[in-house]
N, C-alpha and C positions, 0 to 999 in steps of 0.2 A: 277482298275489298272490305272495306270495313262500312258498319251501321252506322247510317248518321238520322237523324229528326232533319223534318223538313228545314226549319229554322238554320241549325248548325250546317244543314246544307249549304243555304245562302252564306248564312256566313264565314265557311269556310273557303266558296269564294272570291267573297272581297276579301279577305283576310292574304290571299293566293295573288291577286291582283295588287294587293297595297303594298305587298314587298317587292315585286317584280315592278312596279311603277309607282315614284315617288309621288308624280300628279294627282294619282287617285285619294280624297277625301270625302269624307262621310262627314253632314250635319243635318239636322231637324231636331224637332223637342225631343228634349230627353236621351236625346242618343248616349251621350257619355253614359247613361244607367242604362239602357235598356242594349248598347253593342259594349257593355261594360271591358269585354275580353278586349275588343276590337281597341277602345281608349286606352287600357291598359299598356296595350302593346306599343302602340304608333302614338299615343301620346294627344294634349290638345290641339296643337297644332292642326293634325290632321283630322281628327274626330271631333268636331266641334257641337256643342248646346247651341241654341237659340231660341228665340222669344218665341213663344204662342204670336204667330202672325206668318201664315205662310205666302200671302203674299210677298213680302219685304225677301224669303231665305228662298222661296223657286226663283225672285226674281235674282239673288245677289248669284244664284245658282245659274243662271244663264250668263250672267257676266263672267264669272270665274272662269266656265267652259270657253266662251271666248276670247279672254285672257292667258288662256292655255293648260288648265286645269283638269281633271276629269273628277266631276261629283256627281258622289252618291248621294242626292236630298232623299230625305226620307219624313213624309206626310203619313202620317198615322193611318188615315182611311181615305181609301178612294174619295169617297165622298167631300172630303173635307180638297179635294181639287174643284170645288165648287168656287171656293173664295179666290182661289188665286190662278184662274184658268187664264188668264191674259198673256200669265208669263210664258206657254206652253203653246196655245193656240194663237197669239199674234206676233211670237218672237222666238222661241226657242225652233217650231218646228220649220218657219218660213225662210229662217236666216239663210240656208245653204242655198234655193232658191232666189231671193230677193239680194243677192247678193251675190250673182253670179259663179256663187263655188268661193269665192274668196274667204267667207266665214262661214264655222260653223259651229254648233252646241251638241257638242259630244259629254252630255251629261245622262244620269239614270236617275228616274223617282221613281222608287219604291214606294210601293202602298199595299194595307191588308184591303184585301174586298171579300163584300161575297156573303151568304146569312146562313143562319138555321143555327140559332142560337136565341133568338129574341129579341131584337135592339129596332128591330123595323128601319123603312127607308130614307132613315138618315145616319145610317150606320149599316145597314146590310146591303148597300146597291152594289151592283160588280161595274157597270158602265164602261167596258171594256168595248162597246159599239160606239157608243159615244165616242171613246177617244181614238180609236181606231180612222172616224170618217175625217179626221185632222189630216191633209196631206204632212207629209214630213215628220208624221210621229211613227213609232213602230212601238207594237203593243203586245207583250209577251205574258203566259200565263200558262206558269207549269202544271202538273201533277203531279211529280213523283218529288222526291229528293235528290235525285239523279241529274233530271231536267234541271227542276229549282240551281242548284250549281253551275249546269252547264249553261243557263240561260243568262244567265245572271256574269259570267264573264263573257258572254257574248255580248250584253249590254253594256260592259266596262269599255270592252276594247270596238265597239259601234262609233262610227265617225257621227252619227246624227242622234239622236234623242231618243229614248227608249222609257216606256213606260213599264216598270217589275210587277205585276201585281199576285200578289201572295195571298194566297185561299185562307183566311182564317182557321176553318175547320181542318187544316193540315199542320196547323202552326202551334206546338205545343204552348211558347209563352201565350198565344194568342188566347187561348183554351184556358189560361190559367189565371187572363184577367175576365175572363166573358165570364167565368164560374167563380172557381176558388171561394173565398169563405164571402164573400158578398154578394153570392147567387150558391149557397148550396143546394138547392134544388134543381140547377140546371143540367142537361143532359143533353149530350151531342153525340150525332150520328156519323161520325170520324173512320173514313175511308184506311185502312189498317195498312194498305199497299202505298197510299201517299203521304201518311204520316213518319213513316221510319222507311227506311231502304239504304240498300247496298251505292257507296258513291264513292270515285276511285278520288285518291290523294294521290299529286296534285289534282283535281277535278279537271276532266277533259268538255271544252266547249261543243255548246248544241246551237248548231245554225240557224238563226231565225229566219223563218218563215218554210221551215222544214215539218211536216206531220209528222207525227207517228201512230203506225197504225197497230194498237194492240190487241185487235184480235181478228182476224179475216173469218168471211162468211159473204156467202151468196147470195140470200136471199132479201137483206136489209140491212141500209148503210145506217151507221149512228155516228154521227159527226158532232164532236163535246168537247169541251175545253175543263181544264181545272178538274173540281170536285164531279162536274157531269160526266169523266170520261169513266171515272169511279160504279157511278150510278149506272149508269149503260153497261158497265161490264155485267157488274148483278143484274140487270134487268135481260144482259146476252144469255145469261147462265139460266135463268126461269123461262126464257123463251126456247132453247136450248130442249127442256123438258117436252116442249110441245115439237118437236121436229123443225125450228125455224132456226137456218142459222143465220147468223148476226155478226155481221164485222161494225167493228170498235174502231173510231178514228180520233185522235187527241189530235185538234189543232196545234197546239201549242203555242203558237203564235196567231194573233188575231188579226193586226199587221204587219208585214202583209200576211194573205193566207194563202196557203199551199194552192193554189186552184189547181195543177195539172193532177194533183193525187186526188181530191177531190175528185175532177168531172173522171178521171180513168174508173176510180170504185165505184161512184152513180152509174156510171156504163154499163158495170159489171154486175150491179144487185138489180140495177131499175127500179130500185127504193129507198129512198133518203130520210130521217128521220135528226133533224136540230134540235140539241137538247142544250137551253140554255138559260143561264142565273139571271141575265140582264136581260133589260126590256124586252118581249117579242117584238115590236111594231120599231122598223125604219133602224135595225140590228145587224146584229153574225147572223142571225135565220134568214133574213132576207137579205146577205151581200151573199151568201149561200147560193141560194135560190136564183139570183141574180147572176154570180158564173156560170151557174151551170145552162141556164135559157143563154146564153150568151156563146157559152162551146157548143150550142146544141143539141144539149143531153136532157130529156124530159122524162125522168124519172116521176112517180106520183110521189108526193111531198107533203111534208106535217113537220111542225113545229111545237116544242114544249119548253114553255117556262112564263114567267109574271109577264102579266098584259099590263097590269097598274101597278100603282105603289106598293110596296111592302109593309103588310099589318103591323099593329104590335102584337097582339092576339099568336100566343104561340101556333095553336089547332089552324088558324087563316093562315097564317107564315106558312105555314108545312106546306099546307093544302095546293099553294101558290107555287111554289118553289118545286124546281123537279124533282122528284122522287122517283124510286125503281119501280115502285106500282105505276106510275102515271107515265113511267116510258114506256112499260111493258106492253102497256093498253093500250100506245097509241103504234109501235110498231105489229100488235095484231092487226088494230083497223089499216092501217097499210097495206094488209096480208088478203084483207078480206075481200 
């Protein structure tokens, strides 16, 4: 199989999906330059530019899917679904509902999320809780290059609305506007396993709301998404040192989330440890926590990641954001 960057992952594919299906189109800022391959190929028609105003392109994006279409909008950062959440949360994801099955919005918005670069919280939120507690959205968030692919045509060929969200720190372009020569001094802590990997051509679909569990262990569960599944691995391998083993769980999908793998592995450690970029409070740590009191399973329980906003202050960022040292230390006090 050959290497692909996380990026070329994705984009190879939609790339995979827009020839097999004429409906599928890609628009948001800039796209023509920044899926330049993608314009190239399929032309304007399908790969369309549009104005700085995400309002006006989520909303023309939910008509279209309705219309019979399937787009790919693409919003530069999570965050920036701050201005135009109406389109998503009072109409894209409620339509299959509120309309008895008769309509639906089978579109994807991709978005980068996610920090540990320096831009603080209005450019580093992951908010993947956030959009998760939306009935009728489903909200996916790879790790590898592998997933990134296979999620990503799962969210083409999804009859309902899917949220892509792409780790920055996986994302080579991403990495090359955060730095490049207008931050030469910046430095990123870039997960080696989810940045590049092995991903088969044509890329084979990953079912949302499927985990995957990369690393089994007995003694303490680590339950992570995106860049934390990363983080937890190095933090499995240092704990590893001290005799505690440590199973690795990559949600993958946030909605829905896998619960029966979930409450089966808290069963089996009776130690759960949530390692996570978006808020703790009213989150994944606590819809977490909330299946599992729910199956019955009471495992002892701890949670890692920002309580509040995101600094700008590099040294605060860190400090906030999970890191290997601050998982390691909280799956000892689990132990203790």
């Amino acid at each position: 199989m050959p290497e692909l960057a996380f990026a070329d992952a994705i984009d190879l594919a939609v790339e995979h999906s827009m020839r097999r299906d004429p409906s599928v189109i890609v628009f948001g800022e800039d796209v023509p330059a920044i899926r330049r391959n993608l314009a190239t190929r399929f032309g304007p028609d399908r790969v369309r530019g549009t104005p700085i105003s995400e309002s006006a392109f989520l909303g023309a994006g939910v008509g279209a899917a309705m219309a019979g279409l399937r787009p790919i909008i693409e919003i530069m950062l999570v965050d920036f679904l701050g201005v135009c959440l109406d389109a998503l949360l009072n109409h894209a994801a409620k339509l299959r509902e509120l309309s008895g099955g008769a309509w639906s919005a089978p579109l994807v918005v991709r978005a980068a999320c996610s920090g540990g670069y320096g831009d603080a919280g209005q450019h580093e939120q992951s908010l993947w809780g956030l959009l998760a507690g939306i009935p009728g959205l489903k909200v996916v968030v790879p790790s590898t290059p592998a997933d990134a692919a296979g999620l990503m045509l799962a969210a083409i060929d999804d009859a309902d609305p899917v949220v892509f969200l792409e780790h920055k720190l996986l994302a080579a372009n991403w990495l090359d506007w955060m730095g490049g020569a207008s931050r030469p001094t910046a430095s990123f802590d870039v997960p080696a396993a989810g940045a590049c990997g092995e991903v088969e051509d044509p890329p084979v679909a990953v079912p949302i709301g499927e985990a995957a569990l990369r690393r089994s262990g007995t003694d303490v569960l680590v339950v992570s998404v995106g860049v934390g599944t990363h983080r937890s691995l190095e933090a499995a391998e240092r704990l590893a040192d001290d005799g505690i083993d440590t199973a690795v769980l990559d949600l993958r999908s946030v909605a829905p989330l896998d619960v029966a793998t979930i409450t089966r592995l808290a069963s089996e450690t009776g130690r759960v440890l949530v390692v996570d970029e978006d808020y703790l409070h009213f989150g994944l740590a606590g819809e977490v926590a909330a299946v599992l009191a729910e199956a019955g399973v009471n495992p002892r329980f701890a949670r890692v990641g920002p309580s509040r906003t995101i600094p700008y202050a590099r040294r605060l960022a860190d400090a906030m954001l999970p890191s290997a040292d601050a998982i390691t230390d909280a799956a000892r006090a689990l132990l203790r």
